[in-house]
Biopython code that builds the backbone (N, CA, C, O; Angstrom):
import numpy as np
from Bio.PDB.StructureBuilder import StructureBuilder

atoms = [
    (1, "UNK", "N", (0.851, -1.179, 0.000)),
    (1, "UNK", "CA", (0.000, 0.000, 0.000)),
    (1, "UNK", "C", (0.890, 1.233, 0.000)),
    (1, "UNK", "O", (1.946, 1.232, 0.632)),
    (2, "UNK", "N", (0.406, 2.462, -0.819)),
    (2, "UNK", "CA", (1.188, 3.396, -1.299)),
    (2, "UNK", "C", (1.097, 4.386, 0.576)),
    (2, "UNK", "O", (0.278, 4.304, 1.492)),
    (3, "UNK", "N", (2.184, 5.095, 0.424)),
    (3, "UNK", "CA", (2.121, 5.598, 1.804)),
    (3, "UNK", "C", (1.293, 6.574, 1.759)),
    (3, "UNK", "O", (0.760, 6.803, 2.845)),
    (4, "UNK", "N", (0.881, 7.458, 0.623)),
    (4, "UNK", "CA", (0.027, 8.652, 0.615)),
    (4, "UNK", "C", (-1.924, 7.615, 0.712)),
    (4, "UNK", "O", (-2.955, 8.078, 1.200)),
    (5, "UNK", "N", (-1.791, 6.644, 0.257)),
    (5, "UNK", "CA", (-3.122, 5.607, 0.605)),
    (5, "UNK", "C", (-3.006, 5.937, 2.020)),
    (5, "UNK", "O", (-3.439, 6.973, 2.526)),
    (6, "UNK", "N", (-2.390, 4.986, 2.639)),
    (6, "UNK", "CA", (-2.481, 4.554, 3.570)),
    (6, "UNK", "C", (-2.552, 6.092, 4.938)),
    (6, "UNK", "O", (-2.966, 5.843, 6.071)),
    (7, "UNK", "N", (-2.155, 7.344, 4.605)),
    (7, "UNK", "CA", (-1.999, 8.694, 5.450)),
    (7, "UNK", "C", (-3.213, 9.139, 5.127)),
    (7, "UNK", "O", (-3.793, 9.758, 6.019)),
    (8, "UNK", "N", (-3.991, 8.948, 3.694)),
    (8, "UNK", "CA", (-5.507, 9.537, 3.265)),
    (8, "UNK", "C", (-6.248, 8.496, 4.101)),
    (8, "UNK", "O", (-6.818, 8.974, 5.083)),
    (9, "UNK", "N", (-6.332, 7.561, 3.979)),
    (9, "UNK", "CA", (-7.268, 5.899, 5.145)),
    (9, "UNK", "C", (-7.057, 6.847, 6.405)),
    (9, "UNK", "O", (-7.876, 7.756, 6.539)),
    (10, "UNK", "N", (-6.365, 6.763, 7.038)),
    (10, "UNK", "CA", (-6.061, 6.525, 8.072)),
    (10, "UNK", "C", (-6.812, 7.840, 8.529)),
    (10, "UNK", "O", (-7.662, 7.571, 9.379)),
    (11, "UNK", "N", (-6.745, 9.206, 8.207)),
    (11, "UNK", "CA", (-6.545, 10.501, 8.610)),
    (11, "UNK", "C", (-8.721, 10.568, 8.530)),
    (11, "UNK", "O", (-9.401, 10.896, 9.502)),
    (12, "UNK", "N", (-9.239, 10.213, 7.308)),
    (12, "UNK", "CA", (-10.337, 9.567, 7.079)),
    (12, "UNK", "C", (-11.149, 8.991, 8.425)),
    (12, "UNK", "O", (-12.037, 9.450, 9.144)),
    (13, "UNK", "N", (-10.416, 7.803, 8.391)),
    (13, "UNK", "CA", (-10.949, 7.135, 9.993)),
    (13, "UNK", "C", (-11.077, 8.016, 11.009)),
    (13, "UNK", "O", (-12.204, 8.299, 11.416)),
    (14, "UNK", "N", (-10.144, 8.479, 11.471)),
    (14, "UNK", "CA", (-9.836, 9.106, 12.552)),
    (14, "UNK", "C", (-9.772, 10.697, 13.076)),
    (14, "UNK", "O", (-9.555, 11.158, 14.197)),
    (15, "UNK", "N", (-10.077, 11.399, 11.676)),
    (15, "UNK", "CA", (-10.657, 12.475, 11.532)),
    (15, "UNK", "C", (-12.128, 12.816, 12.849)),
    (15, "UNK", "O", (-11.915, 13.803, 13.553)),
    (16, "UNK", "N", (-12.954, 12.347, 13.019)),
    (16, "UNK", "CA", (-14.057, 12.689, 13.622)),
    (16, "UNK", "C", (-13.663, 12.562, 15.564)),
    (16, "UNK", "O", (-14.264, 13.058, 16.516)),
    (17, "UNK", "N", (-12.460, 11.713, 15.515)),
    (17, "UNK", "CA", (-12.064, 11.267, 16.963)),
    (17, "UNK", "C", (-10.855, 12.422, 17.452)),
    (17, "UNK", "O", (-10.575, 12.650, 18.628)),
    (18, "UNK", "N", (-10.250, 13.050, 16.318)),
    (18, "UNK", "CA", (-9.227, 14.164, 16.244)),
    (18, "UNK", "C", (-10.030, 15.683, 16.586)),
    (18, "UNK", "O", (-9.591, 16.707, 17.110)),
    (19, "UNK", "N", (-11.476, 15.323, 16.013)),
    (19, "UNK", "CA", (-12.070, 16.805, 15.868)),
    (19, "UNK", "C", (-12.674, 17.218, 17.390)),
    (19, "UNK", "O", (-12.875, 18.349, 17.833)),
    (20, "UNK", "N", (-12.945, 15.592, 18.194)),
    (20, "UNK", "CA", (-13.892, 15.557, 19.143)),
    (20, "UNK", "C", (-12.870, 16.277, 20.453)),
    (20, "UNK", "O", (-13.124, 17.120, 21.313)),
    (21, "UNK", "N", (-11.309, 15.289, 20.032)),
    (21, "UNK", "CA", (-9.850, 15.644, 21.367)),
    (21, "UNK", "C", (-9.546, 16.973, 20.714)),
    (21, "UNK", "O", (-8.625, 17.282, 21.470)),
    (22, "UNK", "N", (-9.626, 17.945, 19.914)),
    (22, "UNK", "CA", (-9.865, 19.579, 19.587)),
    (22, "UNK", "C", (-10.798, 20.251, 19.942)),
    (22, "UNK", "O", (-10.466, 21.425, 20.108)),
    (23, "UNK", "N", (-12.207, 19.971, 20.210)),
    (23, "UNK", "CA", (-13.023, 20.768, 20.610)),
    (23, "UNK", "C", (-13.333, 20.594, 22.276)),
    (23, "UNK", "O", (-13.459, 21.586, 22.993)),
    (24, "UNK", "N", (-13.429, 19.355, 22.740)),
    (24, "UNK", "CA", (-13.160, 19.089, 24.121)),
    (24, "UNK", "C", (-12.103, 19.952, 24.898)),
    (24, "UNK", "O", (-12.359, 20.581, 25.924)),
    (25, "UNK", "N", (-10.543, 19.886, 24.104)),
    (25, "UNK", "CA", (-9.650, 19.892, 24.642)),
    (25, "UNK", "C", (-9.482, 21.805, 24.520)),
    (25, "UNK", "O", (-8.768, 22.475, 25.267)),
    (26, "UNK", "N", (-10.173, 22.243, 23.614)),
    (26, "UNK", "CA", (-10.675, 23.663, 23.479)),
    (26, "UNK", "C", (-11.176, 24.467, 24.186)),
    (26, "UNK", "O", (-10.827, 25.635, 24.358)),
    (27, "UNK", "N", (-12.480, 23.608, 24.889)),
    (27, "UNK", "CA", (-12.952, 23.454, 25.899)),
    (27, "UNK", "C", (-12.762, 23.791, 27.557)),
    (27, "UNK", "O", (-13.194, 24.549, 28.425)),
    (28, "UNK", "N", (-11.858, 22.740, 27.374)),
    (28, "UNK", "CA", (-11.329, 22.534, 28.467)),
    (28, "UNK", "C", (-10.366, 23.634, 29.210)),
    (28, "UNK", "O", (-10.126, 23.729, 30.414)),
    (29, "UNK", "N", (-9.955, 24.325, 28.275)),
    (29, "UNK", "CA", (-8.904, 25.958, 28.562)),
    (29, "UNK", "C", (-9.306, 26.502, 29.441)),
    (29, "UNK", "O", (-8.581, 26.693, 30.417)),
    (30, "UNK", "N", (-10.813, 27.015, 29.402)),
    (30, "UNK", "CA", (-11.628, 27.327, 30.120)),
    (30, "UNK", "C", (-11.775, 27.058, 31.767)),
    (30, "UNK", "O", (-11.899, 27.878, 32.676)),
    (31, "UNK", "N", (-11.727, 25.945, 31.795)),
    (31, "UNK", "CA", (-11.963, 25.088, 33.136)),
    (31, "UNK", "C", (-11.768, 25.854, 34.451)),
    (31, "UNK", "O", (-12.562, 25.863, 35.391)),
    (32, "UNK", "N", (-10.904, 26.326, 34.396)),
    (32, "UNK", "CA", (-10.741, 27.378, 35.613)),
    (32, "UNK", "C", (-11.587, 28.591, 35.585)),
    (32, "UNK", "O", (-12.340, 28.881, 36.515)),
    (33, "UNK", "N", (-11.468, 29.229, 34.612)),
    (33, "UNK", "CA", (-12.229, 30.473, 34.628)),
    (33, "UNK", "C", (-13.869, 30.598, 34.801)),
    (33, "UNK", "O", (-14.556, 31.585, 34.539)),
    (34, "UNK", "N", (-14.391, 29.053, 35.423)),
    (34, "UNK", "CA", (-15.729, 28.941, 36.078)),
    (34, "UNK", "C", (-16.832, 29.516, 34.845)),
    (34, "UNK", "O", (-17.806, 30.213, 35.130)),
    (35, "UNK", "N", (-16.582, 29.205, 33.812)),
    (35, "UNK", "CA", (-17.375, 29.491, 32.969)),
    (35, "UNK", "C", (-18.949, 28.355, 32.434)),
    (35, "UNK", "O", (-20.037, 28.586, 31.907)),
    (36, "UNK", "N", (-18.357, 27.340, 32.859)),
    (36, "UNK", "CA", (-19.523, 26.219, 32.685)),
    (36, "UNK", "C", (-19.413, 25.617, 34.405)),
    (36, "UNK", "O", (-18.487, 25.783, 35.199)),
    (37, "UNK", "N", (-20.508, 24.998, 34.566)),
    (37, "UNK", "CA", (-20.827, 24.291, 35.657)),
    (37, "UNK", "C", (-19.952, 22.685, 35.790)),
    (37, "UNK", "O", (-19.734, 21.835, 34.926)),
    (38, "UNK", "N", (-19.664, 22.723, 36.965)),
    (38, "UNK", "CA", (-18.696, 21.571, 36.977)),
    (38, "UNK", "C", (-18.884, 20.424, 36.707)),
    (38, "UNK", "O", (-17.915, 19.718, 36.427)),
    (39, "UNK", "N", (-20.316, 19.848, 36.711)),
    (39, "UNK", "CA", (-20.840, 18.546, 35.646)),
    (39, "UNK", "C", (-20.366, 18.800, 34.736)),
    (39, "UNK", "O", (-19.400, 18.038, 34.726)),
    (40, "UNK", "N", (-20.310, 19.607, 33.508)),
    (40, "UNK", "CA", (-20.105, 20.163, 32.523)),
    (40, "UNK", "C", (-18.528, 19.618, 32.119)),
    (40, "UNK", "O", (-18.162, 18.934, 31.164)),
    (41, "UNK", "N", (-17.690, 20.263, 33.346)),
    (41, "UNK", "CA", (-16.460, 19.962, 33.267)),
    (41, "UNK", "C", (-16.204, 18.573, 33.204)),
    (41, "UNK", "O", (-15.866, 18.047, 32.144)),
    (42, "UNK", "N", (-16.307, 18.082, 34.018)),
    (42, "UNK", "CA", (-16.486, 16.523, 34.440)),
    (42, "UNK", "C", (-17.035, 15.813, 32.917)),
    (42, "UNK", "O", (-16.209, 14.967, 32.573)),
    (43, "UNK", "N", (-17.927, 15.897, 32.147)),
    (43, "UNK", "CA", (-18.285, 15.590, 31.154)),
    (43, "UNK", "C", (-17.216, 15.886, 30.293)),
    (43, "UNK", "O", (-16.519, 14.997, 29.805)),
    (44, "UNK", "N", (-17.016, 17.281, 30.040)),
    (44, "UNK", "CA", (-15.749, 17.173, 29.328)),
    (44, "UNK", "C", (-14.455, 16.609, 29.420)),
    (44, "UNK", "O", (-13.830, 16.357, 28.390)),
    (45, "UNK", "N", (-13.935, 16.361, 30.660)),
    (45, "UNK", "CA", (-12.787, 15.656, 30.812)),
    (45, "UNK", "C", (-12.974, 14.097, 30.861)),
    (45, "UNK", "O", (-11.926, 13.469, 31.008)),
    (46, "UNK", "N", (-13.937, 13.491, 30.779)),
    (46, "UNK", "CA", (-14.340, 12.082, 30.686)),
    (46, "UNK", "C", (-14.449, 12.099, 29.187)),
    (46, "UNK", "O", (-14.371, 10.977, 28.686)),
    (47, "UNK", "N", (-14.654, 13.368, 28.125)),
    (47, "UNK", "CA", (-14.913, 12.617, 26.912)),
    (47, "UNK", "C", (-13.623, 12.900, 26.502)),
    (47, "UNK", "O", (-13.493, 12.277, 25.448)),
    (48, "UNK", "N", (-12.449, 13.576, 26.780)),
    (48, "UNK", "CA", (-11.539, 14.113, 26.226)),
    (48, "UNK", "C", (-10.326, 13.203, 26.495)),
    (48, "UNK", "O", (-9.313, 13.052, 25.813)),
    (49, "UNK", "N", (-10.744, 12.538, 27.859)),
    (49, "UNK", "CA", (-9.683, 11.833, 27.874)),
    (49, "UNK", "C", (-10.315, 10.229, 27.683)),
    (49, "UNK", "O", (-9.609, 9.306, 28.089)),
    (50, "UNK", "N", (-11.554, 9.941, 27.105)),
    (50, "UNK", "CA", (-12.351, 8.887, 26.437)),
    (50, "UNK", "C", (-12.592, 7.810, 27.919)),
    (50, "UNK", "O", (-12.872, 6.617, 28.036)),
    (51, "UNK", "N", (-12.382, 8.666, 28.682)),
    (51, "UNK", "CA", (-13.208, 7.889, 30.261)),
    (51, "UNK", "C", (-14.587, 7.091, 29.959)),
    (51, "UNK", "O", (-15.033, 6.067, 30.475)),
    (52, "UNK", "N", (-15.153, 8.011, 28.838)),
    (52, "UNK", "CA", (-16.544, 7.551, 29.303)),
    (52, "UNK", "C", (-17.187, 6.735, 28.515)),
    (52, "UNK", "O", (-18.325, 6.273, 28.588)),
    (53, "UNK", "N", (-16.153, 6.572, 27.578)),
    (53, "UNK", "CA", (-16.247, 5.310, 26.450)),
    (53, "UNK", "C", (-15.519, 3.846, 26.326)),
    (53, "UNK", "O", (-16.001, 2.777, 25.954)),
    (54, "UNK", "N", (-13.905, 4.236, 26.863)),
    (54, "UNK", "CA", (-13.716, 2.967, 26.785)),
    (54, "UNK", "C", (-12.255, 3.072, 27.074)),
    (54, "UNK", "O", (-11.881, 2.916, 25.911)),
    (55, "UNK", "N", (-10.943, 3.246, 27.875)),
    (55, "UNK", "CA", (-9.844, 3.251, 28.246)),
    (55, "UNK", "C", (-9.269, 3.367, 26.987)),
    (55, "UNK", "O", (-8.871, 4.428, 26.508)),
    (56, "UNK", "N", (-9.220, 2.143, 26.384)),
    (56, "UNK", "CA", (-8.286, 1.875, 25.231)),
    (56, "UNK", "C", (-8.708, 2.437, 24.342)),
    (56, "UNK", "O", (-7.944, 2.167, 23.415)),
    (57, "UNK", "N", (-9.515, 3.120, 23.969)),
    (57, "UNK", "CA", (-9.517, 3.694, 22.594)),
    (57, "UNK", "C", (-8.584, 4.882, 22.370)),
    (57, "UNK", "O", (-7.909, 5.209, 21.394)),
    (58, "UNK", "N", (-8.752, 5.413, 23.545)),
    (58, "UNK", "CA", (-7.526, 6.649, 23.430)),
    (58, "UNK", "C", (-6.240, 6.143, 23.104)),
    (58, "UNK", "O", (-5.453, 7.038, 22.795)),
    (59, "UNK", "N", (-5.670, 4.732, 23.070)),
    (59, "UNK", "CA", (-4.513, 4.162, 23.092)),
    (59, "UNK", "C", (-4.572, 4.265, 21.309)),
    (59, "UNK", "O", (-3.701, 4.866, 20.679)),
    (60, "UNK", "N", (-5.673, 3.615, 20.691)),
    (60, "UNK", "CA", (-6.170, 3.483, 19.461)),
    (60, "UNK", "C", (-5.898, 4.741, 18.575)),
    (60, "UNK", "O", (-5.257, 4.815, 17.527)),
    (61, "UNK", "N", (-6.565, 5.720, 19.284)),
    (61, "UNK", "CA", (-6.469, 7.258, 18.453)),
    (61, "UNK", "C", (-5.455, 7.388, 18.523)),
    (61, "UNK", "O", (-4.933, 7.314, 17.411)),
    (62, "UNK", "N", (-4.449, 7.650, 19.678)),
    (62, "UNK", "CA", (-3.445, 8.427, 19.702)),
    (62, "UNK", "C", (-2.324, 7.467, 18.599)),
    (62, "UNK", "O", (-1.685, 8.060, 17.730)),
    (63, "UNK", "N", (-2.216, 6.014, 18.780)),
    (63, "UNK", "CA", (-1.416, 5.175, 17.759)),
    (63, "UNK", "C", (-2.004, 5.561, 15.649)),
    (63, "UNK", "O", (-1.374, 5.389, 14.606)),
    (64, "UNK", "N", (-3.771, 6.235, 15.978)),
    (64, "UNK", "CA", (-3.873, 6.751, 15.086)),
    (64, "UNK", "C", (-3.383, 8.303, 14.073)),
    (64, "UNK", "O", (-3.400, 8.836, 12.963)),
    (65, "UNK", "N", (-2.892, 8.449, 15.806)),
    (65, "UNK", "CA", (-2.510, 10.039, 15.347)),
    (65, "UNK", "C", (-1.315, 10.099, 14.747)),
    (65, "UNK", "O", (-0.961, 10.797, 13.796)),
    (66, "UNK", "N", (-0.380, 8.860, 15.739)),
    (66, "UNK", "CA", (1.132, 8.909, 15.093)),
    (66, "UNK", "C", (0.878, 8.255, 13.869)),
    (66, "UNK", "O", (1.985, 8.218, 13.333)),
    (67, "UNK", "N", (0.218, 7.820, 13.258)),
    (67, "UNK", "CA", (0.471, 6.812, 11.996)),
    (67, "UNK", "C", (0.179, 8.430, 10.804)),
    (67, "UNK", "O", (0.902, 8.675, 9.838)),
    (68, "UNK", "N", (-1.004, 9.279, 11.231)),
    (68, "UNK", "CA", (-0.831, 10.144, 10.227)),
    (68, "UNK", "C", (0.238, 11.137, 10.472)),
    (68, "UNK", "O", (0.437, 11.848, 9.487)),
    (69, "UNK", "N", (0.995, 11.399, 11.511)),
    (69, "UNK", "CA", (2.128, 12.527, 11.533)),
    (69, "UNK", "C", (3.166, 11.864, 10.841)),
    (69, "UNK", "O", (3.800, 12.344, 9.902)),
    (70, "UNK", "N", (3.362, 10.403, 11.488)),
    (70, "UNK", "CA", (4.516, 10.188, 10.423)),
    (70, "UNK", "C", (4.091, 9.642, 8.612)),
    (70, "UNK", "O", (5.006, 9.895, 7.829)),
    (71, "UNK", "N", (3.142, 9.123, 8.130)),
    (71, "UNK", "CA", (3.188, 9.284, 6.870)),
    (71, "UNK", "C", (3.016, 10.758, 6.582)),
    (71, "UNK", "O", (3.023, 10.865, 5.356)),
    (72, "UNK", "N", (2.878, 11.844, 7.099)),
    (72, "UNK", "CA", (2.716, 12.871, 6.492)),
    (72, "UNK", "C", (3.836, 13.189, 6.465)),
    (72, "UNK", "O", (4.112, 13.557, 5.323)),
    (73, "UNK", "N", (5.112, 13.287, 7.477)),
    (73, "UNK", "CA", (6.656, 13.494, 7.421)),
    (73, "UNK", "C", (7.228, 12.866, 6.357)),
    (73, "UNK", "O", (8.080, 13.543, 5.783)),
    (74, "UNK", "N", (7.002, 11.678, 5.878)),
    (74, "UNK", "CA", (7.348, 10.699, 5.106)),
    (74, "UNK", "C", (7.095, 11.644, 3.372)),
    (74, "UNK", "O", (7.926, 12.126, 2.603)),
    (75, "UNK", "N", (5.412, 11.569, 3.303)),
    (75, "UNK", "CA", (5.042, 12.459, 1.924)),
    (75, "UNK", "C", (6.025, 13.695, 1.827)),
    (75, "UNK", "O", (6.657, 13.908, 0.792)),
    (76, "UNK", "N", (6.110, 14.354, 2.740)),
    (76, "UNK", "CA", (6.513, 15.866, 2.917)),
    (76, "UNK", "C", (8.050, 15.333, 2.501)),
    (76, "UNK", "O", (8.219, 15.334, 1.281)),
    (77, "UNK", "N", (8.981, 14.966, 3.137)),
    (77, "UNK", "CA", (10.158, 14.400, 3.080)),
    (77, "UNK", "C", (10.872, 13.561, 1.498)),
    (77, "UNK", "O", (11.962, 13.704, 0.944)),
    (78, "UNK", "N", (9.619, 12.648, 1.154)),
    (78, "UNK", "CA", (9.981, 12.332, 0.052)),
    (78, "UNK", "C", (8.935, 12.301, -0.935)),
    (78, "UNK", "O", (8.112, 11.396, -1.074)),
    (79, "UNK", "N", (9.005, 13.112, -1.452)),
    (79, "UNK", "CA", (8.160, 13.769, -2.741)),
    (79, "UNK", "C", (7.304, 13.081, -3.627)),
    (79, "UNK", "O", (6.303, 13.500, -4.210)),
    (80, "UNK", "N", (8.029, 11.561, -3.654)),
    (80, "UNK", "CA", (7.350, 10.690, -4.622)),
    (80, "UNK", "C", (7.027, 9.732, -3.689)),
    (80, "UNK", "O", (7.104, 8.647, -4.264)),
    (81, "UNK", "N", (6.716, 9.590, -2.583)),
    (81, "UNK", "CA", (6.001, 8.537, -1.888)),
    (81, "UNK", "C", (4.524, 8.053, -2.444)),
    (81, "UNK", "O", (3.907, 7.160, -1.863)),
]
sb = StructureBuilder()
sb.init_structure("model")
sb.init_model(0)
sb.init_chain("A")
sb.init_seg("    ")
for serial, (resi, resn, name, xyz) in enumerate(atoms, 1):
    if name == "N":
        sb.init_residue(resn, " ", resi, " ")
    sb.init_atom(name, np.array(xyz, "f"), 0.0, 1.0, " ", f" {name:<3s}", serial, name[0])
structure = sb.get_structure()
């Protein structure tokens, strides 16, 4: 499988789980400055750090995240990948 395949797959998949640890984690800046109610918080830090879904998936994303930084170093690096 061509490496620019396999960085478009991958980025695809994992796109919607990247957008969720950006807007959570966006979110979350906030936390001190008492701007949302602390359920609120609590909700957000259970989805951000995927508490409230399932331990390992965060293991999943994040092994997803490195697979698109480095084929993208790879494309960027060598031109004809």
């Amino acid at each position: 499988m061509k490496i620019r395949k396999l960085h478009r797959i991958t980025a695809i998949i994992f796109s919607p789980f990247f957008l969720l640890l950006a807007v959570s984690g966006s979110a979350l800046l906030f936390r001190k400055a008492e701007v949302y109610p602390k359920a609120t918080k609590e909700l957000l830090v259970s989805l951000h750090t995927w508490e409230i879904i399932a331990p390992y998936i965060g293991i999943i994303g994040g092994l997803g995240l490195l697979t698109v930084i480095i084929t993208g170093w790879i494309i960027f690096f060598k031109r004809n990948a």
